[in-house]
C-alpha positions as a Markdown table, in Angstrom:
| # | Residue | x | y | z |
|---|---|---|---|---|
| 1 | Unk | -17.5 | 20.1 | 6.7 |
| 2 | Unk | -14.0 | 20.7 | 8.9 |
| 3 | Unk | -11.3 | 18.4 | 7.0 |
| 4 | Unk | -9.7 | 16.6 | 10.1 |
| 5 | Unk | -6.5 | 15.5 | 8.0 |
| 6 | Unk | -4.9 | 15.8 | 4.6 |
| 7 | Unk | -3.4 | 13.1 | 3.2 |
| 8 | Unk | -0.2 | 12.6 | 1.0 |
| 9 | Unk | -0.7 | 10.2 | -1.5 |
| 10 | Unk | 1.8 | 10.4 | -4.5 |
| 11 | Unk | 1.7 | 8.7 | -8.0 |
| 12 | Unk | 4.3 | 6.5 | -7.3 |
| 13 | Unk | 1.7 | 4.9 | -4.4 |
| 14 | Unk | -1.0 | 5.0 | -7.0 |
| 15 | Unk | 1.7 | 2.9 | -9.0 |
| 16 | Unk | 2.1 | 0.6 | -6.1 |
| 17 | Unk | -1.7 | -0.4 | -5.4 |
| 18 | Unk | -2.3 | -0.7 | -9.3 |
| 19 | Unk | 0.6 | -2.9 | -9.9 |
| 20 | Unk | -1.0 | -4.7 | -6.7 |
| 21 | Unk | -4.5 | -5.5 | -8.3 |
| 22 | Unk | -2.9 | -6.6 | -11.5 |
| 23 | Unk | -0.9 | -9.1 | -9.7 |
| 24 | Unk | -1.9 | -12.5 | -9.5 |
| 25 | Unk | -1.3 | -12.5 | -5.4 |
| 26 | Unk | -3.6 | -9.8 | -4.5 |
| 27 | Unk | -4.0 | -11.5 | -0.6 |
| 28 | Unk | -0.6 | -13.2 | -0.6 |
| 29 | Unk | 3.0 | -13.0 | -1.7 |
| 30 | Unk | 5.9 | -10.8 | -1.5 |
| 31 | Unk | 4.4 | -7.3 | -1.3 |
| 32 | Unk | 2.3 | -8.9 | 1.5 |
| 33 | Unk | 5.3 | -10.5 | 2.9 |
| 34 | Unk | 7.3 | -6.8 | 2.9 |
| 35 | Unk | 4.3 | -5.0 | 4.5 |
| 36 | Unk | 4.2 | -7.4 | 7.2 |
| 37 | Unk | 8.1 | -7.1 | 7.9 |
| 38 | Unk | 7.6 | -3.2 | 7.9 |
| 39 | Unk | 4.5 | -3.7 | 10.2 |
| 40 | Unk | 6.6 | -5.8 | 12.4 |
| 41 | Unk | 9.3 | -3.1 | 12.7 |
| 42 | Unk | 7.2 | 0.1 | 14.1 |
């Protein structure tokens, strides 16, 4: 198999999607809110 990329994925975004899927607002709230603001801004 030719990798085609190689990703970059520290502990500190493991940190991020755990925290995430022990939250109570998995689909909505302010982590939601905050991606869509940095979305906006590309």
């Amino acid at each position: 198999m030719i990798p085609y990329g190689k990703q970059n994925i520290t502990q500190d975004d493991i940190d991020a999607v755990v925290e995430s899927l022990h939250s109570i607002y998995l689909t909505q709230g302010l982590k939601l809110r905050n991606l869509k603001m940095l979305l906006h801004n590309i």
